[in-house]
N, C-alpha and C positions, 0 to 999 in steps of 0.2 A: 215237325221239328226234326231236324237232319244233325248229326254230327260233324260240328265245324272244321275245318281240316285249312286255317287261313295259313301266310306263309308268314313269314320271319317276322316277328312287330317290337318295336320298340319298350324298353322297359317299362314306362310310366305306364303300358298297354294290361300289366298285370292283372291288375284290380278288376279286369274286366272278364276275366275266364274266371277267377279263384273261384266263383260260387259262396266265397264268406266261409261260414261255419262249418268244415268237412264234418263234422260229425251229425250236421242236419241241415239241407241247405231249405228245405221247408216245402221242397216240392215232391208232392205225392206221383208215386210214378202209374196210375191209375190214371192222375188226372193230366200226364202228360202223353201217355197214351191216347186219350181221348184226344188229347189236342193234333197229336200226329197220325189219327183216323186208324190206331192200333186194334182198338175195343172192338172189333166186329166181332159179329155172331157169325157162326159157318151150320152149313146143311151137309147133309155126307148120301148126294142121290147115285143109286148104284147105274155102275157102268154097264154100257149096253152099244151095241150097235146093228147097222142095219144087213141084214142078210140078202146080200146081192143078186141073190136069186128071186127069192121069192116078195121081197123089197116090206117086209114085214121087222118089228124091233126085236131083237133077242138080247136077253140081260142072262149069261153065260153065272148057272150058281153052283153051288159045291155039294157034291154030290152025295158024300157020305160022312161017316163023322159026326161031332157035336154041333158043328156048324151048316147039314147037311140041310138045303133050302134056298139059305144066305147068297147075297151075290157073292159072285168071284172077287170083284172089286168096285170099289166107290171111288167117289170122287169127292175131293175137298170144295167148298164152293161157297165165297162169301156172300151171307144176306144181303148184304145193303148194295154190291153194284152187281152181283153174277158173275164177278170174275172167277176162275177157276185156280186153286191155289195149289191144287195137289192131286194126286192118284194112286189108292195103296189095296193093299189086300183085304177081304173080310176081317183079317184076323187086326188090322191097323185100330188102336183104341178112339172112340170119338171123346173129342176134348170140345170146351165151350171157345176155339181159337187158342189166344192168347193169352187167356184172361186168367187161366189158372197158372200159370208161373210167373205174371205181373204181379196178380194178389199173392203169391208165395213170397216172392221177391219181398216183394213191400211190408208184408210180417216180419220177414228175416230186419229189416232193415228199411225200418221207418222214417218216410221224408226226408231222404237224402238222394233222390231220383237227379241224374242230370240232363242224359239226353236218350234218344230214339229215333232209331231210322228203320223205316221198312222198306225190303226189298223187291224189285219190280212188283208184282201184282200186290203183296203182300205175303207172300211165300216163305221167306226169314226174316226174323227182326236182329236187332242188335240194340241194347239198352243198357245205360252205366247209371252205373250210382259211387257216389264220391263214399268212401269209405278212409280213414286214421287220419294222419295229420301230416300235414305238409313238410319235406325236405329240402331243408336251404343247403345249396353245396358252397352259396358264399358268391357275394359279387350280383345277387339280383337273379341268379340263378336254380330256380322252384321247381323241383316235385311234388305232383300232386299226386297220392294214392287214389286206385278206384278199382271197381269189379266193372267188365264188362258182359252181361251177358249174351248167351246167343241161342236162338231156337227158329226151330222153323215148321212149316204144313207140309213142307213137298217131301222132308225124309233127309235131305241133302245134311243138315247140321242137328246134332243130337240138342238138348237143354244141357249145356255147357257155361262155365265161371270161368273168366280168365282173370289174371291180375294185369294191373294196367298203371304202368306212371306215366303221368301227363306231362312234359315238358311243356312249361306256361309260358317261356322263352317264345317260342316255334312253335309251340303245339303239337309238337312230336308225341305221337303216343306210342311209348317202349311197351307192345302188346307180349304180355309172355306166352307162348306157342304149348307149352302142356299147360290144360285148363287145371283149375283147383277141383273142380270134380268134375263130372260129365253122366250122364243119364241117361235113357231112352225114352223116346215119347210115350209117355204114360197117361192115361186118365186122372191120379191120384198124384199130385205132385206135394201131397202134404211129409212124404217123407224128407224133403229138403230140409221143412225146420227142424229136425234133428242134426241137422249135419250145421248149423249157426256156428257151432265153435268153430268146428274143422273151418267153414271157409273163413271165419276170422284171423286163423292162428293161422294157417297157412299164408291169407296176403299181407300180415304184420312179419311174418319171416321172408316171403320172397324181400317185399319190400324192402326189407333190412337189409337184406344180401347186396340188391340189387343198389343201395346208395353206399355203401361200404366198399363196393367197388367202383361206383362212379367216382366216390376219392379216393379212392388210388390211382385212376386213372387220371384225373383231373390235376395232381401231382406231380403228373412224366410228363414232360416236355417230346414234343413230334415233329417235327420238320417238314419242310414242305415235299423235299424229294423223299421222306419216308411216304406219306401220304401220297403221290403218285406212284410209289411203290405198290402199296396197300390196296389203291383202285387196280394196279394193273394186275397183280393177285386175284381180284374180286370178280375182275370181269377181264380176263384175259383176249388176244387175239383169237377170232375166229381157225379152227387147224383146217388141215388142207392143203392141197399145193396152191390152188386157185382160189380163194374163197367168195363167197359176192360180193358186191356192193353194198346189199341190204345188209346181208349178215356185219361186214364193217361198219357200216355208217351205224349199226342198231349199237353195237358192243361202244363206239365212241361218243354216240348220244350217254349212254349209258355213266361213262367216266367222265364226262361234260358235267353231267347232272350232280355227280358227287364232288367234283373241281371244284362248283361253282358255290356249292352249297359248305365246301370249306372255306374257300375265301369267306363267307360269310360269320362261319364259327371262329375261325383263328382271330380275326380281327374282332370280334367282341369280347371272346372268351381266353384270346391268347392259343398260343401251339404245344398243346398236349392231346394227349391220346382219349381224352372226353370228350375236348373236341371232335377230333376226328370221327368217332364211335359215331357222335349223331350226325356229322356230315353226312357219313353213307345212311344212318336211318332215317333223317330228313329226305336226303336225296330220293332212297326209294319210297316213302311213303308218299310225298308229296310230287314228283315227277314218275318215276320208275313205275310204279305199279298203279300209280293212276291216270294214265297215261290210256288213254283210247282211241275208237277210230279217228283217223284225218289229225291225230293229234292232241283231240281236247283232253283237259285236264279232268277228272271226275273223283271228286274227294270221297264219296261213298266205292265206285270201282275198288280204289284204294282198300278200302279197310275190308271190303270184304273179300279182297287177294289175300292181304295178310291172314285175316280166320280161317282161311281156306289154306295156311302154311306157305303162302310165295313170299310168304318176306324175308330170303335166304341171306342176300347180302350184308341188309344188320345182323344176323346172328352168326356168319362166322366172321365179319369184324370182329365181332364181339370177344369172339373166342383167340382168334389172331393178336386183338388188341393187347387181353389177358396174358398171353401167350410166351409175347415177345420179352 
């Protein structure tokens, strides 16, 4: 199961993302793991290689210390196909995979699992679960609250919560860039169920914030020559005397993307500055940062740019928008 990322869908389309119940949508996020080939078992065989001289194996170990014997480093490496996930130091803790902040997860916050994506090999995941209750800004226009999480075998993404509202509209998902907590890869991740308030209380306040400003901004009227304004702020001309080709063509694809994705918003939602706001977040999440070689579109690329912090353009919209 992948994280859907479709483009602009009609109202009557609702019914079909909400998931029903946010407060339970009945799916165990165990058993949607299992479905998205999450649950593997991982081996940790130490690193070695071969000595070009003498063409014999040497597993390089640490010499002195608590750890004195131990390899240098292992290797992450899933049971079930042999693919390699990861490579870290002796001192790197071994964990059963994934399976110990899945089953964390899912204590904190029972059967309300939505989706799961893993990346390349199986390297980082990314998994939500629908958390409070839905915000109508009016008009057919729904936020959906949710926690995203993110963890990974290779080191690259710590066991991070982010707060997430789902635009059911577009499927825009407004990811907020400082997680509710963050962690290090641990062995024991039983210390998270202590912390159940905090990420509660903390994504019922982002969330708050974050639709208390969608109506305000839903309120200002925006124009179209403001809005080409706004793109050409966002993504200005290449500088230089000479600039290239690519560099232009890249920067006008770029405000192409946000153009078109407002004609889209103003004509359904009218011309205000909540519009706009998701023009350029639709734009970038659904073109801009998913956006791959020769062109294609890749809705996972996407989201995991934005975790990885490339989703600049919505958030100083954001700020811009606020601003003005």
């Amino acid at each position: 199961m992948s994280i859907e990322q479709p483009g602009y869908m009609a109202r009557h389309e609702h019914h079909i993302l909400s998931g029903g119940d946010l407060a339970g949508t009945g799916k165990s996020l165990l058993d949607v793991a299992r479905d998205a080939g999450a649950d593997f078992d991982v081996s940790y065989p130490e690193a070695s290689y071969i000595n070009p001289g003498t063409g014999t194996m040497v597993i390089p170990r640490v010499e002195k210390g608590k750890y004195r014997g131990q390899p240098q480093n292992v290797f992450v490496v899933r049971k079930d196909n042999g693919a390699t996930v990861g490579l870290h130091s002796h001192k790197y803790p071994r964990t059963d995979g994934y399976k110990p902040v899945l089953r964390t997860a899912e204590t904190l916050f029972p059967k309300c699992a939505s989706t799961l994506t893993l990346f390349g090999k199986g390297e980082k995941v990314v998994f939500g679960q629908n958390i409070g209750k839905t915000v109508d800004l009016g008009g057919g226009d729904v936020l959906k609250p949710m926690l995203y999480w993110t963890s990974s075998l290779n080191g690259q993404w710590t066991t991070a919560v982010y707060n997430v509202m789902n635009r059911l509209f577009c499927q825009n998902q407004l990811i907020g860039m400082t997680p509710i907590i963050s962690v290090r890869h641990t062995v024991n991740h039983d210390h998270l169920l202590d912390m159940r308030s905090q990420i509660l209380g903390e994504q019922v306040k982002r969330a708050t914030v974050f639709a208390e400003m969608a109506h305000i901004l839903k309120d200002q009227a925006y124009t179209d020559a403001q809005f080409r304004e706004l793109a050409y702020e966002l993504v200005p001309d290449p500088g230089g005397d000479e600039p290239s080709g690519v560099a232009l063509n890249n920067c006008a694809r770029k405000r192409g993307a946000m153009s078109n994705a407002w004609r889209n918003e103003r004509d359904e939602w009218g011309r205000n500055r909540w519009a706009a706001y998701n023009a350029v977040q639709g734009a970038e999440q659904h073109r801009i940062l998913a956006r791959g070689t020769g062109g294609r579109m890749d809705p996972n690329r996407s989201l995991q740019r934005t975790l990885d912090g490339k989703a600049q353009l919505a958030d100083r919209a954001w700020e811009l928008l606020l601003a003005a």
